[in-house]
C-alpha positions as CSV (number, residue, x, y, z in Angstrom):
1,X,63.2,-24.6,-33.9
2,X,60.7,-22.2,-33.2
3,X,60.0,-23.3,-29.2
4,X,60.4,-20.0,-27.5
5,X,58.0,-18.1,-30.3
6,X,55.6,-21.1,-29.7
7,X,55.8,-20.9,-25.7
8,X,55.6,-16.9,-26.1
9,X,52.3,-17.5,-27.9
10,X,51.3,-19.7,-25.2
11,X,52.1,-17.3,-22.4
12,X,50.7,-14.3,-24.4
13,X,47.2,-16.0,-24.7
14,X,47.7,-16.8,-21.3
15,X,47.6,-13.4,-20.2
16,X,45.3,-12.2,-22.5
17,X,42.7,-14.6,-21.2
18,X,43.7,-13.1,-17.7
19,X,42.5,-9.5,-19.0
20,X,39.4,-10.7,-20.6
21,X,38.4,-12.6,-17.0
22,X,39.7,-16.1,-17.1
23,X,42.6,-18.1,-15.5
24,X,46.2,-17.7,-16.6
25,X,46.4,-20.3,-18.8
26,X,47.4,-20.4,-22.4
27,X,48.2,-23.4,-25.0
28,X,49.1,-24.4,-28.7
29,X,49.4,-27.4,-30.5
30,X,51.6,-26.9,-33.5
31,X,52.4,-29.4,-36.3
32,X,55.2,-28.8,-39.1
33,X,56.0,-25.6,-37.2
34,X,52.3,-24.3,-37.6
35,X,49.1,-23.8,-35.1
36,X,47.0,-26.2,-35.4
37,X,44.6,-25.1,-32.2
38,X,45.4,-22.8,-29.1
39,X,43.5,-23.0,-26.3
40,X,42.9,-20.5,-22.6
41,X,41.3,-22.3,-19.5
42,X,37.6,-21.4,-20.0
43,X,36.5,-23.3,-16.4
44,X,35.2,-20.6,-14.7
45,X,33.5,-18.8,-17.5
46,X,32.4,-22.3,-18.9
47,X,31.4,-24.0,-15.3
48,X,33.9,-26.7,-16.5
49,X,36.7,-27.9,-14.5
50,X,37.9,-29.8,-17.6
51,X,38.4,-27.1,-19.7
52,X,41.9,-26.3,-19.2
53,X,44.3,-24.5,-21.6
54,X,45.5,-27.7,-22.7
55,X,42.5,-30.0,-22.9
56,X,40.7,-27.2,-24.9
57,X,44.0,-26.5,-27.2
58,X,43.9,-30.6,-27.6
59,X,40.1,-30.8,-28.5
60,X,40.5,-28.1,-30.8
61,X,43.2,-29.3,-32.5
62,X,41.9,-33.1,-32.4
63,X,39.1,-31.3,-34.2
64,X,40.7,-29.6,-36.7
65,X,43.1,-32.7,-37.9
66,X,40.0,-35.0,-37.7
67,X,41.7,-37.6,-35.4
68,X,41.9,-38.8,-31.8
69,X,45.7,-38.6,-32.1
70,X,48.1,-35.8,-32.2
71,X,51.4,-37.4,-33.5
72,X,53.8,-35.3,-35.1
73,X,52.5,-32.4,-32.6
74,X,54.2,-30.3,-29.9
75,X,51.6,-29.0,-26.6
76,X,53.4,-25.5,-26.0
77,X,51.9,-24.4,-22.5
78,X,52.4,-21.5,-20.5
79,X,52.7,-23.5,-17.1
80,X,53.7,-26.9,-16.6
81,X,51.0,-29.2,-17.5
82,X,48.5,-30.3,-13.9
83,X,48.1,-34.1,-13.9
84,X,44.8,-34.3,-15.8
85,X,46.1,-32.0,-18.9
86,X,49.7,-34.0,-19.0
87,X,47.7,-37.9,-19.1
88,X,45.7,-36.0,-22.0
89,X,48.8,-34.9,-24.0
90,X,50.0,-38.4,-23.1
91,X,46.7,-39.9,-25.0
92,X,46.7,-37.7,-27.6
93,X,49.8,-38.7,-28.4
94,X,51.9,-35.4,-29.0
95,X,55.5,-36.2,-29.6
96,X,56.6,-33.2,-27.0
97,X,55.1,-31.3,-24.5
98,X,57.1,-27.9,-23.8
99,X,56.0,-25.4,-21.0
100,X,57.1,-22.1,-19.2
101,X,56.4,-21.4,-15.9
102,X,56.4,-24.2,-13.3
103,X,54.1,-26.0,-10.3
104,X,55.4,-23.1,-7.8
105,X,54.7,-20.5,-10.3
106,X,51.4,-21.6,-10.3
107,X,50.9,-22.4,-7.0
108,X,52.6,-18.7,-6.2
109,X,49.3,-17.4,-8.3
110,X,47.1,-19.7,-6.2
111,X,46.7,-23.1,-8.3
112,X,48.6,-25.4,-6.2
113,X,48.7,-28.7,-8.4
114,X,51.5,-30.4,-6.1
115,X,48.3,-31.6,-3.9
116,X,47.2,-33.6,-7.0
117,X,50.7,-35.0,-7.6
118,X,51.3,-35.9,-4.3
119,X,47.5,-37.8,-4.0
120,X,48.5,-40.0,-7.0
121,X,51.7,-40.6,-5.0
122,X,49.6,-41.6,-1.9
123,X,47.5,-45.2,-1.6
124,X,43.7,-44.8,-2.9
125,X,42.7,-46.2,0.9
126,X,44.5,-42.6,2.2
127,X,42.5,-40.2,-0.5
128,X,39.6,-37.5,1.1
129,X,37.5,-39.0,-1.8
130,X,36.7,-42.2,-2.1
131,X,37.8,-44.3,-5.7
132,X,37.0,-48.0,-5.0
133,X,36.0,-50.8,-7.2
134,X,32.3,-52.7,-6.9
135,X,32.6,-55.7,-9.7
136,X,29.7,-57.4,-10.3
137,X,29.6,-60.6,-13.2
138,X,28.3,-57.6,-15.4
139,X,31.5,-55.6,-15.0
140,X,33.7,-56.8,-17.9
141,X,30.7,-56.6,-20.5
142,X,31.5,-53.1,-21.6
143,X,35.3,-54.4,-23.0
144,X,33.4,-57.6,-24.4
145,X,31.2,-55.1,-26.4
146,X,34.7,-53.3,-27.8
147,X,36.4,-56.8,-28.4
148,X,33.3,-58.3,-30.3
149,X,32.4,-55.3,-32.4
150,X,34.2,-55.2,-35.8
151,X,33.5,-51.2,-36.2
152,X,36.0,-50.3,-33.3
153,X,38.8,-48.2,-33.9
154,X,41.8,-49.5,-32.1
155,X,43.8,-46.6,-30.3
């Protein structure tokens, strides 16, 4: 397999984004041992916090195959994956996710992701930001809508 020329791609756009300004992040999604989509984390030069290496290598590549779902794929990243970009591999559906450097690597460079790790490991009633439910009768209606309509597309 090709892994290590896949991950040097990753940590080679990586640090090319680094030189043109952004974050050192790099991605590829490849299929059948070809690129389907790279991505760089674009969320300072894009005011976007979601635009991670990962998330923008998995819209790009979403894109490009004309699905929601990337099975069959491997995610090469250059780091280990924060929370947010490994639950979207995980719903994309990629068969592997492969990375280079690690959470202390990256929290070395100043993007400590353990604090999100260890939140998710910590009850909601502890969090600095509140995430609480407020049901109301109305609550369930979106999900009734998806159930009822005959155009969904079941994923």
């Amino acid at each position: 397999m090709d892994d290590q020329k896949f991950l040097d791609l990753a940590v080679d756009l990586a640090v090319q984004n680094v030189a043109d300004g952004g974050g050192p992040f790099g991605a590829v999604v490849v299929r059948d041992g070809v690129v389907i989509a790279q991505g760089q984390n674009r969320v300072t030069r894009d005011n976007d916090p979601t635009a991670h290496a990962e998330v923008q290598a998995i819209r790009a590549a979403c894109q490009e195959l004309g699905s929601f779902s990337l099975t069959g794929c491997t995610l090469y990243s250059s780091c280990e994956p924060c929370p947010m970009c490994l639950a979207s591999a995980l719903w994309s559906r990629v068969d592997r996710v492969l990375f280079a450097a690690d959470r202390d690597d990256a929290a070395r460079g100043g993007f400590d992701d353990r604090a999100f790790y260890e939140l998710f490991d910590t009850p909601r009633s502890a969090w600095a930001v509140p995430v609480v439910q407020q049901r109301d009768g109305n609550s369930p209606a979106p999900f009734d809508a998806w159930l009822a309509s005959v155009e969904r597309v079941d994923y």
